[in-house]
Residue frames as a rotation matrix with the C-alpha (Angstrom) as fourth column:
UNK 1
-0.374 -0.631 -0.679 28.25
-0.909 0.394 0.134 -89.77
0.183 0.668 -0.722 80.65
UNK 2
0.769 0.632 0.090 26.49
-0.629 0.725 0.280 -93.14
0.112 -0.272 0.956 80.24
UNK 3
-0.533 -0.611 0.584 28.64
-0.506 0.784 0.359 -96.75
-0.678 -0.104 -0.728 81.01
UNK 4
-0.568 -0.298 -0.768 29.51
-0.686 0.686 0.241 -99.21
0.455 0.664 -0.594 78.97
UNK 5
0.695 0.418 0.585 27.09
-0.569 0.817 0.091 -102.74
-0.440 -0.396 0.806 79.21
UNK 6
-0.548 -0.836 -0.024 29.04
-0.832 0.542 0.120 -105.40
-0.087 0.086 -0.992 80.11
UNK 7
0.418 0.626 -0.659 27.52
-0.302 0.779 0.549 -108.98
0.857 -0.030 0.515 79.07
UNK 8
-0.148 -0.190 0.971 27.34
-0.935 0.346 -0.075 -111.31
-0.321 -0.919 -0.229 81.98
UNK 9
0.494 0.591 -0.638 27.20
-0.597 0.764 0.246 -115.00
0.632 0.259 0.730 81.90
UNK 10
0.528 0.205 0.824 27.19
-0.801 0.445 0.402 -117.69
-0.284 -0.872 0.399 83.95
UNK 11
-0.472 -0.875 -0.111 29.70
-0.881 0.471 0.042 -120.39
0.015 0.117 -0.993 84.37
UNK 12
0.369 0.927 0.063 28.34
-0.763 0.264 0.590 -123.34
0.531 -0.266 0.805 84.22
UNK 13
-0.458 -0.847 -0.269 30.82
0.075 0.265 -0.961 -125.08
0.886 -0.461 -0.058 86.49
UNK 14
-0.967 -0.245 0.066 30.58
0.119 -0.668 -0.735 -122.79
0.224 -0.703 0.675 89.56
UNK 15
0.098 0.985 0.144 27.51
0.990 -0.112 0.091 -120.84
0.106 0.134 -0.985 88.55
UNK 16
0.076 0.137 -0.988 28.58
0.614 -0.787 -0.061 -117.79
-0.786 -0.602 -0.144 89.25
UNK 17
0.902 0.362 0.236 27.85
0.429 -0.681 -0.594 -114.55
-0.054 0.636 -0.769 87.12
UNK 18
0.040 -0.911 -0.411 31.08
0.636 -0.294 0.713 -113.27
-0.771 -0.291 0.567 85.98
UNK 19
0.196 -0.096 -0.976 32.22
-0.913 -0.382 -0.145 -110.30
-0.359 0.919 -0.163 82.19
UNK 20
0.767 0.597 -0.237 31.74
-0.442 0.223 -0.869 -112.05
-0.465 0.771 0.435 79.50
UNK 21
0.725 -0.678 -0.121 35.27
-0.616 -0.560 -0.554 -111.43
0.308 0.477 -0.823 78.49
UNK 22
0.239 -0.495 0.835 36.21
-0.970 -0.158 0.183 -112.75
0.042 -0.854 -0.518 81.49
UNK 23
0.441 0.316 0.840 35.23
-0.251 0.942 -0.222 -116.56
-0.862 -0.114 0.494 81.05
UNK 24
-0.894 -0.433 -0.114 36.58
-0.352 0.522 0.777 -119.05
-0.276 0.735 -0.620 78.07
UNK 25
0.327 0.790 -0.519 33.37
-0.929 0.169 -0.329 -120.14
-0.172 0.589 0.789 75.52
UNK 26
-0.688 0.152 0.710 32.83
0.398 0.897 0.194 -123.93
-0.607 0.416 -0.677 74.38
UNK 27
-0.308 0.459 -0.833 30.88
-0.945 -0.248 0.213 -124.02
-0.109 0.853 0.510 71.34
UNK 28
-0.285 -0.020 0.958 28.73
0.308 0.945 0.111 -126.83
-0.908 0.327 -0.263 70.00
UNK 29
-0.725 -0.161 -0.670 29.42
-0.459 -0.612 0.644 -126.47
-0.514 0.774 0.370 66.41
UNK 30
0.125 0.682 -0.720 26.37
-0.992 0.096 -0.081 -127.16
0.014 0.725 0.689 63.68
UNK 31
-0.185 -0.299 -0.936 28.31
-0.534 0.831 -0.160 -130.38
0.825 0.470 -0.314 62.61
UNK 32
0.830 0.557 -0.028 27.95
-0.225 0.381 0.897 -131.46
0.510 -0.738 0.442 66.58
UNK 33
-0.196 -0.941 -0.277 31.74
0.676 0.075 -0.733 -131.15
0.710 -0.331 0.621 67.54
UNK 34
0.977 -0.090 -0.195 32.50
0.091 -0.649 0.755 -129.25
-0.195 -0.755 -0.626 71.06
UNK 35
0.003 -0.996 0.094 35.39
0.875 -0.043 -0.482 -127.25
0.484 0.084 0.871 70.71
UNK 36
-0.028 -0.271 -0.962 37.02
0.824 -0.552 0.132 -124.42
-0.566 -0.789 0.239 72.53
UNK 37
0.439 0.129 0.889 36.16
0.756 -0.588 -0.288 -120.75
0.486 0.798 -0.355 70.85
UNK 38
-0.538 -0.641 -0.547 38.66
0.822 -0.543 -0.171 -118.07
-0.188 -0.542 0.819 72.06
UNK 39
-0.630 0.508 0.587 37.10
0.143 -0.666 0.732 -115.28
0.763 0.545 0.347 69.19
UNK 40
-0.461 0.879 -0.117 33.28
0.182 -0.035 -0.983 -115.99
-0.868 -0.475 -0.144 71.32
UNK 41
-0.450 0.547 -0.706 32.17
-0.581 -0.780 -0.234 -116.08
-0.678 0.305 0.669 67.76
UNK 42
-0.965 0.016 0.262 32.22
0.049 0.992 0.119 -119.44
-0.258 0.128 -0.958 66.64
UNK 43
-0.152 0.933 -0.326 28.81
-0.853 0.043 0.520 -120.26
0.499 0.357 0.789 64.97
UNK 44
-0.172 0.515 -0.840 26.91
0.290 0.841 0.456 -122.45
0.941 -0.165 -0.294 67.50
UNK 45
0.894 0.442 -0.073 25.40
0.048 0.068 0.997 -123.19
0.446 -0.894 0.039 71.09
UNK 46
-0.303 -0.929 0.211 27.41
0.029 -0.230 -0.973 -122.01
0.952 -0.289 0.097 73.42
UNK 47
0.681 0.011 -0.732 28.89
0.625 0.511 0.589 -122.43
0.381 -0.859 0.342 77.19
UNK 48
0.197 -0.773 0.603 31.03
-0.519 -0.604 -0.605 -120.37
0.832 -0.194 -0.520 79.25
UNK 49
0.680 -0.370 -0.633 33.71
0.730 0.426 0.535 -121.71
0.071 -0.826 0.560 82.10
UNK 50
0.777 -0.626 0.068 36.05
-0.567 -0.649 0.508 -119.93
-0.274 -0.433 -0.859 84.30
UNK 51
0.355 -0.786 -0.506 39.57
-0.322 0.406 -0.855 -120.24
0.878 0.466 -0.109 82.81
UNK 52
-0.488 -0.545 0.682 40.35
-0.870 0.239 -0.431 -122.35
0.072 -0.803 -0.591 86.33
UNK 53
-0.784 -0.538 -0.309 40.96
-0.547 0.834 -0.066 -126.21
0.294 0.118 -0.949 86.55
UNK 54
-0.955 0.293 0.049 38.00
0.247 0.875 -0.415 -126.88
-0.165 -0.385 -0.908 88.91
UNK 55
0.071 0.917 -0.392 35.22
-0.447 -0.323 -0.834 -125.32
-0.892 0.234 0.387 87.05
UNK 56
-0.070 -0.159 -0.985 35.99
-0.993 0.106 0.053 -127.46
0.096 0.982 -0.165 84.18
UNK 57
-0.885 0.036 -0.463 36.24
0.039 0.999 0.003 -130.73
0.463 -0.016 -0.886 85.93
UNK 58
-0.668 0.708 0.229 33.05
-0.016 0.293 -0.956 -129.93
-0.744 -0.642 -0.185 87.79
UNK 59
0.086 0.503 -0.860 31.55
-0.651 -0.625 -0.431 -129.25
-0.755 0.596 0.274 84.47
UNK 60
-0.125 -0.107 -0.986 32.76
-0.779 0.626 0.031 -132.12
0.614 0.772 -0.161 82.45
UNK 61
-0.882 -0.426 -0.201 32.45
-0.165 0.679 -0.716 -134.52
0.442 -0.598 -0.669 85.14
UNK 62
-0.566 0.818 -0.101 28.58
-0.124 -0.206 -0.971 -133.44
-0.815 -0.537 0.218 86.20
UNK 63
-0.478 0.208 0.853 27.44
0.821 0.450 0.351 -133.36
-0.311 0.869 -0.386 83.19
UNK 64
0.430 0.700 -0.571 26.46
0.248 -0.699 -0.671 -129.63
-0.868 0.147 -0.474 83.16
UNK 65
-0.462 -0.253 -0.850 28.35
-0.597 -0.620 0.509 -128.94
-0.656 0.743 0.136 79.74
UNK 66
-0.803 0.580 -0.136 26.17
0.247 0.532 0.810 -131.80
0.542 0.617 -0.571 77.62
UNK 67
0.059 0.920 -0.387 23.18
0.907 -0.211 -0.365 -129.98
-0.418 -0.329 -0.847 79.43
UNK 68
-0.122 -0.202 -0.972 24.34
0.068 -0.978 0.195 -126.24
-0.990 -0.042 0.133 78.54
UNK 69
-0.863 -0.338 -0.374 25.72
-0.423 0.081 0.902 -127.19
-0.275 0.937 -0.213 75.02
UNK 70
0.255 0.956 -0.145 21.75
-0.856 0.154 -0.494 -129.50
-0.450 0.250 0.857 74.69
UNK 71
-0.075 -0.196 -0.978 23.21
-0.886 0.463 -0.025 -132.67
0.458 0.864 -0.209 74.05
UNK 72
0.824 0.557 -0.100 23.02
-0.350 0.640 0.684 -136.04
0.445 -0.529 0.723 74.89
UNK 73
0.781 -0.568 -0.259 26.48
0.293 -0.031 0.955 -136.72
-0.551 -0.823 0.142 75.49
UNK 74
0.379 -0.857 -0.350 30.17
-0.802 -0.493 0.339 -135.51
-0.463 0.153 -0.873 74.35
UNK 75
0.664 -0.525 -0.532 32.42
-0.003 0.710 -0.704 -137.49
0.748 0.469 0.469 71.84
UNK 76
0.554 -0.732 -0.397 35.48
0.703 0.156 0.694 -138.93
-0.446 -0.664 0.601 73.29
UNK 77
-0.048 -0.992 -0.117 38.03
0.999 -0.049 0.004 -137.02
-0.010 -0.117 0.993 71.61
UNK 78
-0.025 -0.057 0.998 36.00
0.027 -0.998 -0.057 -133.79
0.999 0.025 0.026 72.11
UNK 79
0.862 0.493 -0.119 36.41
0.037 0.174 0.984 -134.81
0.506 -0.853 0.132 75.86
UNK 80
0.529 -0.577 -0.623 39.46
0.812 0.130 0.569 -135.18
-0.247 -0.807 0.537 75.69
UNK 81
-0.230 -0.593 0.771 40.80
0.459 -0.765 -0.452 -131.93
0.858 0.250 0.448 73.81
UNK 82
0.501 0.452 0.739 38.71
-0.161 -0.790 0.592 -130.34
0.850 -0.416 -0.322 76.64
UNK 83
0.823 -0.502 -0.266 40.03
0.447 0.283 0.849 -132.76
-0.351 -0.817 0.457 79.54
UNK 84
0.223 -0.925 0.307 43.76
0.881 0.057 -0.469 -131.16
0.417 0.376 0.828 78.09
UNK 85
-0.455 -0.209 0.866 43.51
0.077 -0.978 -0.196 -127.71
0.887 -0.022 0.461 77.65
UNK 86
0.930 0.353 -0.101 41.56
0.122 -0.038 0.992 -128.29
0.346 -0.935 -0.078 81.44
UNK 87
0.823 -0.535 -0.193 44.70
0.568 0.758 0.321 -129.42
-0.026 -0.373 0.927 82.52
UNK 88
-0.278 -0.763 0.583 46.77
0.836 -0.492 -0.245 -126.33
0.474 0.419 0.775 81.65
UNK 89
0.474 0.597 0.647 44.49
-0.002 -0.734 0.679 -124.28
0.881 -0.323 -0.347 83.69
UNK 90
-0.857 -0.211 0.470 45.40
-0.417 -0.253 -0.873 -122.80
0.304 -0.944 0.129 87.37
UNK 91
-0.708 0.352 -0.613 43.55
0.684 0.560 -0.469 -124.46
0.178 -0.751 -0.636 90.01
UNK 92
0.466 0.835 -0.293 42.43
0.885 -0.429 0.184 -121.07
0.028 -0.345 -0.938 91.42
UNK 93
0.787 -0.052 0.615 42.46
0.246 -0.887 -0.390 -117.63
0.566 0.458 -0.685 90.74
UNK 94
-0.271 -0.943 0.194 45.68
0.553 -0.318 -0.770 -115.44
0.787 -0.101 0.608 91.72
C-alpha cells in the first residue's frame, strides 16, 4: 500500500519544515495586496507561518515576509490586518 505525499513548507518565521495543512498561507495578490488565504488557493505568491504569535512577529518585524512574498515593502493597512489576526494567535503550541 503506497502513502499519501504530504507537501512540506517552510515557515518563514521559524524556518522550520512543517504539513502544509499545518501552517496559515499569506498571499500576495496580482493587484499587490497581502492578505491572509485560509482556502491555500488564493491566486498569487505565497508565504506560509505557523498559526503561533511569535512566528509572525519574527516575520513581520524581520522583514522575511516582504522577502518571501518578493516585495519591497508591505502597505500599512495590510500590516496591520496581519499585525491583528497575529494578535489572536497562541504564543506557543499546546
Amino acid at each position: 500500500m503506497a502513502r499519501k505525499h504530504i507537501p512540506q513548507r517552510t515557515c518563514v518565521g521559524c524556518r522550520q519544515v512543517q504539513a502544509k495543512r499545518e501552517m496559515i498561507r499569506i498571499v500576495r495578490t496580482p493587484e499587490g495586496r497581502v492578505e491572509i488565504d485560509p482556502t491555500g488557493k488564493k491566486s498569487g505568491r505565497g508565504a506560509y507561518l505557523h498559526p503561533r504569535r511569535s512566528c509572525w512577529e519574527r516575520a513581520l518585524k524581520d522583514g522575511r515576509l516582504e522577502y518571501a512574498l518578493r516585495m519591497e515593502a508591505l502597505r500599512e493597512e495590510d500590516r496591520m490586518a496581519l499585525v491583528a489576526y497575529a494578535s489572536t494567535l497562541p504564543e506557543d503550541e499546546a
